[in-house]
PyMOL Python script that loads the backbone (N, CA, C, O; Angstrom):
from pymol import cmd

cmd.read_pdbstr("""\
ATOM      1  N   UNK A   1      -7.735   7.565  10.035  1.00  0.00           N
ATOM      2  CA  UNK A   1      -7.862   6.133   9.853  1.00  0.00           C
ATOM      3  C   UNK A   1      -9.198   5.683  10.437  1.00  0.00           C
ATOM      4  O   UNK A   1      -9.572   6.164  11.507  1.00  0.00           O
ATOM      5  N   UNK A   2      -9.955   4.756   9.766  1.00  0.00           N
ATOM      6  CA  UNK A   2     -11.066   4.475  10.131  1.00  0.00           C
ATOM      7  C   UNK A   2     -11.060   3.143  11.492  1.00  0.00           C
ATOM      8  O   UNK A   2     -10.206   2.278  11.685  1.00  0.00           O
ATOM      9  N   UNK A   3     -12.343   3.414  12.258  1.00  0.00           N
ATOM     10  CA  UNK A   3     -12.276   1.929  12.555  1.00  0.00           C
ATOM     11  C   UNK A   3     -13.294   1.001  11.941  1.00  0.00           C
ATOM     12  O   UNK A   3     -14.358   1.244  11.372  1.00  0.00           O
ATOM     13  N   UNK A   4     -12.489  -0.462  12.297  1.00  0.00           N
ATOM     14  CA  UNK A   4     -13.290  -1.920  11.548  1.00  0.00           C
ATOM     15  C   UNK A   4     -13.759  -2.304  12.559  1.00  0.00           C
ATOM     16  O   UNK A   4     -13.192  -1.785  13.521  1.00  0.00           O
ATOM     17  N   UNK A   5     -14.987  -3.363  12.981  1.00  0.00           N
ATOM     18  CA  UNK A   5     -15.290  -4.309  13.590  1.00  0.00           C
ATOM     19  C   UNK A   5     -14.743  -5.816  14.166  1.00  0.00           C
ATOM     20  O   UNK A   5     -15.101  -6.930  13.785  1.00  0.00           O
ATOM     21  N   UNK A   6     -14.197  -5.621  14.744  1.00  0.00           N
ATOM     22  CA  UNK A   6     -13.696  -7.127  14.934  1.00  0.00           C
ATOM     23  C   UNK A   6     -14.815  -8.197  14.758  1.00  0.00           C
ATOM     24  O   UNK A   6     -15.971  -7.868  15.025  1.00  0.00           O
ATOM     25  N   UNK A   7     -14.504  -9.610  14.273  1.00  0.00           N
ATOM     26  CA  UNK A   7     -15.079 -10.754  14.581  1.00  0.00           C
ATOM     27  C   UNK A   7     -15.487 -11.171  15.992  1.00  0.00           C
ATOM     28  O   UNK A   7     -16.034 -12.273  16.047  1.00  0.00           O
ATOM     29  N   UNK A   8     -15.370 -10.672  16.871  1.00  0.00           N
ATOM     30  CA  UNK A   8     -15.943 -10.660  18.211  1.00  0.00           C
ATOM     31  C   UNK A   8     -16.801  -9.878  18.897  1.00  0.00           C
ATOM     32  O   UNK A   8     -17.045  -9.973  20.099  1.00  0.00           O
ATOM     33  N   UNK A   9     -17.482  -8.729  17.763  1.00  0.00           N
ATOM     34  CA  UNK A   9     -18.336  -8.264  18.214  1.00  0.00           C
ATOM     35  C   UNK A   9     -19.712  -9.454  18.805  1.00  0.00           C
ATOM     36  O   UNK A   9     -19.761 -10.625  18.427  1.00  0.00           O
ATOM     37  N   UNK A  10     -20.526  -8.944  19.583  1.00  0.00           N
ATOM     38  CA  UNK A  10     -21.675  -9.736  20.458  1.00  0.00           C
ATOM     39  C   UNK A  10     -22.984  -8.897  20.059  1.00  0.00           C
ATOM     40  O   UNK A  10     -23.990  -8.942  20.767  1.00  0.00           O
ATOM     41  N   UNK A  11     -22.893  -7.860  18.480  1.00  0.00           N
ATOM     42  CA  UNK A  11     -24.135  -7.831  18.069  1.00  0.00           C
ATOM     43  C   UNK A  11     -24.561  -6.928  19.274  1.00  0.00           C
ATOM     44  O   UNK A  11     -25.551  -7.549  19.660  1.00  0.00           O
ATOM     45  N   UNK A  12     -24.458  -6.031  19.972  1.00  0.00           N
ATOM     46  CA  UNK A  12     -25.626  -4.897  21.119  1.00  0.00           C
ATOM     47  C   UNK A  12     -26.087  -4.070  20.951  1.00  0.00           C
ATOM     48  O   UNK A  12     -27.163  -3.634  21.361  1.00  0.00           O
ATOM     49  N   UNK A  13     -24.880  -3.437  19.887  1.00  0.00           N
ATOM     50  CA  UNK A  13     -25.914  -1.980  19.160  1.00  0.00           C
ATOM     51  C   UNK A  13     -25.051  -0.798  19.816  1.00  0.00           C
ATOM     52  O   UNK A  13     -24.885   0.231  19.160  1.00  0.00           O
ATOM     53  N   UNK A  14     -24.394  -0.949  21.336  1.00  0.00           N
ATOM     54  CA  UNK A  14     -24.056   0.226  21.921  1.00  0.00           C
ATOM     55  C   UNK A  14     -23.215   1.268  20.699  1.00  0.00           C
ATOM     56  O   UNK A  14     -23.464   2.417  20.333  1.00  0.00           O
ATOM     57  N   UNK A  15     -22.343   0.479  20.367  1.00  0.00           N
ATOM     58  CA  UNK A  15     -21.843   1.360  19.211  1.00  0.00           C
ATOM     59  C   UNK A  15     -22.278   2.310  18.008  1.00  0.00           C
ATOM     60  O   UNK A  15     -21.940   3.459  17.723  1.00  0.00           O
ATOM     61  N   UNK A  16     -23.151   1.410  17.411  1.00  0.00           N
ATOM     62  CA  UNK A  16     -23.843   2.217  16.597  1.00  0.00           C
ATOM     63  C   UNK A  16     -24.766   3.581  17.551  1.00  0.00           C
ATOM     64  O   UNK A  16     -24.702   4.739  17.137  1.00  0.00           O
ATOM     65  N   UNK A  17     -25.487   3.267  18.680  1.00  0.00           N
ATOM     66  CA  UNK A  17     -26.104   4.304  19.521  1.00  0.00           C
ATOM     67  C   UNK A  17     -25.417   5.671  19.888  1.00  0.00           C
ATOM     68  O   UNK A  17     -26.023   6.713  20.135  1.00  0.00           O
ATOM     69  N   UNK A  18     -24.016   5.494  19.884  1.00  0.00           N
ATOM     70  CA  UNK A  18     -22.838   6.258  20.428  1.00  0.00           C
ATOM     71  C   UNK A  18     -21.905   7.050  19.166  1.00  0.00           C
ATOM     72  O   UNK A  18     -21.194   8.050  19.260  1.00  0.00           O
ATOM     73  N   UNK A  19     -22.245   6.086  17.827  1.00  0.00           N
ATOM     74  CA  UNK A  19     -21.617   6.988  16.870  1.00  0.00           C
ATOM     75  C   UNK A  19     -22.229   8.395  16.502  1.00  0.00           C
ATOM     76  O   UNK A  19     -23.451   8.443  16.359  1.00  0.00           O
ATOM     77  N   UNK A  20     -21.268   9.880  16.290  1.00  0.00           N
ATOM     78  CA  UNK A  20     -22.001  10.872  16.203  1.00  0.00           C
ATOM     79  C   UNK A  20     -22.108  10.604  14.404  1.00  0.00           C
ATOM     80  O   UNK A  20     -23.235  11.061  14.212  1.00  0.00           O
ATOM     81  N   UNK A  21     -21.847  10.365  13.681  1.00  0.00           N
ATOM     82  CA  UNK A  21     -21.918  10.372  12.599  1.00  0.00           C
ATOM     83  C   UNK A  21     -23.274   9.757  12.032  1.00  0.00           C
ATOM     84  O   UNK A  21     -23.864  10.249  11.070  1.00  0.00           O
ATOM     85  N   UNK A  22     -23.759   8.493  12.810  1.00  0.00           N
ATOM     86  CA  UNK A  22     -24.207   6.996  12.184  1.00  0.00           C
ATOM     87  C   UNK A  22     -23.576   6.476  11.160  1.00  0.00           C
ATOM     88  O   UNK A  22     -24.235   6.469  10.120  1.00  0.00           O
ATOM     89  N   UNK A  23     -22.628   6.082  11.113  1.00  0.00           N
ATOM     90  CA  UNK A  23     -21.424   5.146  10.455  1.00  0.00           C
ATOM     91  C   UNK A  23     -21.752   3.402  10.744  1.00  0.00           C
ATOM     92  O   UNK A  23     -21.487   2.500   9.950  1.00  0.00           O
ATOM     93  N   UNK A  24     -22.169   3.302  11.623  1.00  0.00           N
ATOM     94  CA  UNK A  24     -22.543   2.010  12.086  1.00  0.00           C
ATOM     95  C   UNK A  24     -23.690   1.149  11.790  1.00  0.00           C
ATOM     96  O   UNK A  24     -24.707   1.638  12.283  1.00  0.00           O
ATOM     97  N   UNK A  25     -23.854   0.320  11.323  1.00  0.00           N
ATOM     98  CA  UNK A  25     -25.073  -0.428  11.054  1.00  0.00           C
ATOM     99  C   UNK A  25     -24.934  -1.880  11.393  1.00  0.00           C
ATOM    100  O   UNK A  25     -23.843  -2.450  11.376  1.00  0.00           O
ATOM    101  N   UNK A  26     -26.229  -2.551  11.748  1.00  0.00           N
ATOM    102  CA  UNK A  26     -26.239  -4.107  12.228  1.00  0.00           C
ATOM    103  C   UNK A  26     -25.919  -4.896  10.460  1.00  0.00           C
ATOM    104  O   UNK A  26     -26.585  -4.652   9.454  1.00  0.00           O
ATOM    105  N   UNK A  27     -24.715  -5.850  10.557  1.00  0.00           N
ATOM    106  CA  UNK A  27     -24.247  -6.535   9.347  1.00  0.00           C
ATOM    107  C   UNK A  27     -24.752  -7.922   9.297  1.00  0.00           C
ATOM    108  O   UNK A  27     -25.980  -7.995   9.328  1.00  0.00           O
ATOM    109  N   UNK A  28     -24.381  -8.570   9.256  1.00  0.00           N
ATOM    110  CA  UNK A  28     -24.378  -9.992   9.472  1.00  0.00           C
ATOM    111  C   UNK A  28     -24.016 -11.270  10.503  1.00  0.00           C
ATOM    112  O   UNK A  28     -23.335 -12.295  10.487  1.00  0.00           O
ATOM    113  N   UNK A  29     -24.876 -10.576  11.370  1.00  0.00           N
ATOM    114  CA  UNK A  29     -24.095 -11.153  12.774  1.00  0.00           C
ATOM    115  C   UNK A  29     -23.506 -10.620  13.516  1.00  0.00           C
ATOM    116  O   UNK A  29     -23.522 -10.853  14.724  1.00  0.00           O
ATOM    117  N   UNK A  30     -22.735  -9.630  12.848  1.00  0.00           N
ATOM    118  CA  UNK A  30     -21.955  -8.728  13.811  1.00  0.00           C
ATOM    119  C   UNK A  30     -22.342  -7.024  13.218  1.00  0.00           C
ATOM    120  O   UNK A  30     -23.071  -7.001  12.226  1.00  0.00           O
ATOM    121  N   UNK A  31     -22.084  -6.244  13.538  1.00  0.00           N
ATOM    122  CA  UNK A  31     -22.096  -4.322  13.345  1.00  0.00           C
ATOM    123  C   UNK A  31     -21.001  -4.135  12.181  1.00  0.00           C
ATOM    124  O   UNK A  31     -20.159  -5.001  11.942  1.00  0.00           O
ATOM    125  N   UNK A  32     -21.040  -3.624  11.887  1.00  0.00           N
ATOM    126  CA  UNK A  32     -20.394  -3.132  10.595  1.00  0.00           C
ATOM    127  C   UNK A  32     -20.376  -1.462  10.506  1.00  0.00           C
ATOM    128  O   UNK A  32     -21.373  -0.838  10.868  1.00  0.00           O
ATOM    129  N   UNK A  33     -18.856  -0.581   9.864  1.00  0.00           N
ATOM    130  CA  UNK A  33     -18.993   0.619  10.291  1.00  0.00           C
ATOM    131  C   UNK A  33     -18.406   0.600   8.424  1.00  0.00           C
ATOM    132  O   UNK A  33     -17.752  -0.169   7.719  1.00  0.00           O
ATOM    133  N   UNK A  34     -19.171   2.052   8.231  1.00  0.00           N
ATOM    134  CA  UNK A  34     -18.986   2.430   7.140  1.00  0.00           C
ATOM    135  C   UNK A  34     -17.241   3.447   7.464  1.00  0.00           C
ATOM    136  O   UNK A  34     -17.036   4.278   8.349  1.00  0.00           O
ATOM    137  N   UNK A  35     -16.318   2.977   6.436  1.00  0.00           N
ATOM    138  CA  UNK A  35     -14.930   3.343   6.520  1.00  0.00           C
ATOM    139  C   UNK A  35     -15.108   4.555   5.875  1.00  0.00           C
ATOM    140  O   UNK A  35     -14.118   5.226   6.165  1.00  0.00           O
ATOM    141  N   UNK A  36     -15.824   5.179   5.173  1.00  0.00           N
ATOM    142  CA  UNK A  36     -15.771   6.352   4.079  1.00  0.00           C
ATOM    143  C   UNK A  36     -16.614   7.297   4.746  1.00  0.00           C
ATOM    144  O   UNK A  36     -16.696   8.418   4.244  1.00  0.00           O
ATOM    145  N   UNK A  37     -17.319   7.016   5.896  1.00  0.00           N
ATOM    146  CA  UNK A  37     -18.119   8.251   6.509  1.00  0.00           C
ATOM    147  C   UNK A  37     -17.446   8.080   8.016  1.00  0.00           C
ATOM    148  O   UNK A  37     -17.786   9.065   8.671  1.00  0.00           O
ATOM    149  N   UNK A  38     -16.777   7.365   8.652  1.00  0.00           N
ATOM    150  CA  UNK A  38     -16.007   7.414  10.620  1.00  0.00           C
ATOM    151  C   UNK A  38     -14.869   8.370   9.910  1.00  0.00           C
ATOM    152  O   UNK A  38     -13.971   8.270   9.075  1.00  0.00           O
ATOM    153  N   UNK A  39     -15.446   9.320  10.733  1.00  0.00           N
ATOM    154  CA  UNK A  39     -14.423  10.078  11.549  1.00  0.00           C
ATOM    155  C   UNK A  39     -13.549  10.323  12.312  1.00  0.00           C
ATOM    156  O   UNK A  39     -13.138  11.422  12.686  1.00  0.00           O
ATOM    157  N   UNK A  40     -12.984   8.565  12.779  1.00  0.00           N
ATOM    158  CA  UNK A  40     -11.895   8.150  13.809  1.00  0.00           C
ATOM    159  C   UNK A  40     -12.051   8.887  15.067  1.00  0.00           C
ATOM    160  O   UNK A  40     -11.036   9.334  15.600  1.00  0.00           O
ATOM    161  N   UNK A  41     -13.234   9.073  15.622  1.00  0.00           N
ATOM    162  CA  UNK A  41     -13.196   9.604  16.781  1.00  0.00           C
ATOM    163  C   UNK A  41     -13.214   8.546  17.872  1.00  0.00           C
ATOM    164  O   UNK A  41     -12.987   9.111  18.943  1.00  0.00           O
ATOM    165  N   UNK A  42     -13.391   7.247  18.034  1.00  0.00           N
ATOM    166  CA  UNK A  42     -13.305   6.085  19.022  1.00  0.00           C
ATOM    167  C   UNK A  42     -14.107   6.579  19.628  1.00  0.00           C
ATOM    168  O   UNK A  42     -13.700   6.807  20.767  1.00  0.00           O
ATOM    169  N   UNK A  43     -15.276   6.943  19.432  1.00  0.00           N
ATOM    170  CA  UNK A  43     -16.815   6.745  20.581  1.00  0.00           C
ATOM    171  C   UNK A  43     -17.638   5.374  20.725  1.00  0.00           C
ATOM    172  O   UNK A  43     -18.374   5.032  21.651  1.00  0.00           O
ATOM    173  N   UNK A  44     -17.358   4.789  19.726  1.00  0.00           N
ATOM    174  CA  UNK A  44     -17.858   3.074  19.266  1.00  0.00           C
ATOM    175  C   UNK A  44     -16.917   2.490  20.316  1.00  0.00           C
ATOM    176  O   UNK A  44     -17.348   1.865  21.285  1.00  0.00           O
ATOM    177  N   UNK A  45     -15.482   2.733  20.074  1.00  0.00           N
ATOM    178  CA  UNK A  45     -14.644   1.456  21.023  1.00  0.00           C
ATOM    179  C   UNK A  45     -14.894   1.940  22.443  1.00  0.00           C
ATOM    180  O   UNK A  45     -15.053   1.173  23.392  1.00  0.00           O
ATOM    181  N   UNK A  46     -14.919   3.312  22.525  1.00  0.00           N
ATOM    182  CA  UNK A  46     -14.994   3.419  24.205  1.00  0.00           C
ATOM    183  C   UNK A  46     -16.367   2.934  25.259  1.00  0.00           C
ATOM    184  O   UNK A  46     -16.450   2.998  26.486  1.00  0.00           O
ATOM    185  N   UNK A  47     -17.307   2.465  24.294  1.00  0.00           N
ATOM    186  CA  UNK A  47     -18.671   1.964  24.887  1.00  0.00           C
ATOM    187  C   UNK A  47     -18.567   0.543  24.443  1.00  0.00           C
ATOM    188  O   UNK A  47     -19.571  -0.081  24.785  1.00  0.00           O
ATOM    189  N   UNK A  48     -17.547  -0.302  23.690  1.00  0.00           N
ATOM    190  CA  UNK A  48     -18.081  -1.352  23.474  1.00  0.00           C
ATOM    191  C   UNK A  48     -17.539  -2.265  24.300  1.00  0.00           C
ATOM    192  O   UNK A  48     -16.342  -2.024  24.458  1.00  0.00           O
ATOM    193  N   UNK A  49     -18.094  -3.687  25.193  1.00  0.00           N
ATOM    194  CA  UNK A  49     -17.783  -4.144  26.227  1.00  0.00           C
ATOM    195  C   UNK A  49     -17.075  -5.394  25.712  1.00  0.00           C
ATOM    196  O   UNK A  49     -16.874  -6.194  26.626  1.00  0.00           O
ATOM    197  N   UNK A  50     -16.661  -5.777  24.578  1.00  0.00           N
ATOM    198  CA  UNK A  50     -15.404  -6.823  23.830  1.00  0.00           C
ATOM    199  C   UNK A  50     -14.682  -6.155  23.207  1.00  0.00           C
ATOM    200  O   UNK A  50     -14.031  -6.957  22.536  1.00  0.00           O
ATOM    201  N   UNK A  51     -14.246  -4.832  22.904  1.00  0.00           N
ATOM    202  CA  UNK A  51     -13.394  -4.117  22.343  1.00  0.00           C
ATOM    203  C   UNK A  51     -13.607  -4.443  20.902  1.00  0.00           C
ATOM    204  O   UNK A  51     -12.588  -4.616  20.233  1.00  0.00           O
ATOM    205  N   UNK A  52     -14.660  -4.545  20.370  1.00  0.00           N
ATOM    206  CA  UNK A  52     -14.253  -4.737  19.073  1.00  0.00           C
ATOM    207  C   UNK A  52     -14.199  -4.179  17.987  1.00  0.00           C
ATOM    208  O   UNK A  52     -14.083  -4.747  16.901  1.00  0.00           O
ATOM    209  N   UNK A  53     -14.318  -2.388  18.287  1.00  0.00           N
ATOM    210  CA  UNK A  53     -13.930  -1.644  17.582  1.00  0.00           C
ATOM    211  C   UNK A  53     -12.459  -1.333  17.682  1.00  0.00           C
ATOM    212  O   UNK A  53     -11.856  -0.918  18.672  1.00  0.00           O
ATOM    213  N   UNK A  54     -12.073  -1.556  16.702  1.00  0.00           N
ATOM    214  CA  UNK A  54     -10.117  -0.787  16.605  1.00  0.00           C
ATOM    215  C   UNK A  54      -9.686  -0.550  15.293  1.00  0.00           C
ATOM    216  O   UNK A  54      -9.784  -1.300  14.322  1.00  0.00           O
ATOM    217  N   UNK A  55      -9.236   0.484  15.360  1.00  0.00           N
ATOM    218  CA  UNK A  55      -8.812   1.575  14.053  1.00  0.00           C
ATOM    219  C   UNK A  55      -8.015   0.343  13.713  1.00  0.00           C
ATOM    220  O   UNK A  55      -7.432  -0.563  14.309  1.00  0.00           O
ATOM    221  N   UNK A  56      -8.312   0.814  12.204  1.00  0.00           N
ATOM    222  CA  UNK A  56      -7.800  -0.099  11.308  1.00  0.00           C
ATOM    223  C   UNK A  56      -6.447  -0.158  10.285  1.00  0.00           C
ATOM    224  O   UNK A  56      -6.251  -1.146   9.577  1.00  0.00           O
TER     225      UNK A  56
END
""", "prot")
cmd.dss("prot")
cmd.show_as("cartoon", "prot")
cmd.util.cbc("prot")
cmd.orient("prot")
């Protein structure tokens, strides 16, 4: 199962820095993770400081 971005991301980047894949990219205000390339490994949620990565 992939993870989504919550609406409470704060935009920092740590996530995308931390994905081994690069699944992650800056969206529209907030990070955005590509669902068809995460590998559900939660390296994004465990660095992000609003939780706003969570499997989806």
């Amino acid at each position: 199962m992939a993870y989504v971005i919550k609406d409470n991301c704060i935009s920092c980047g740590a996530c995308a820095a931390e994905c081994p894949v690069s699944c992650i990219s800056e969206g529209d205000g907030i990070y955005v993770i590509d669902g068809s390339s995460c590998i559900d490994c939660g390296s994004c949620a465990g660095v992000c400081p609003v939780d706003a990565p969570q499997p989806e």
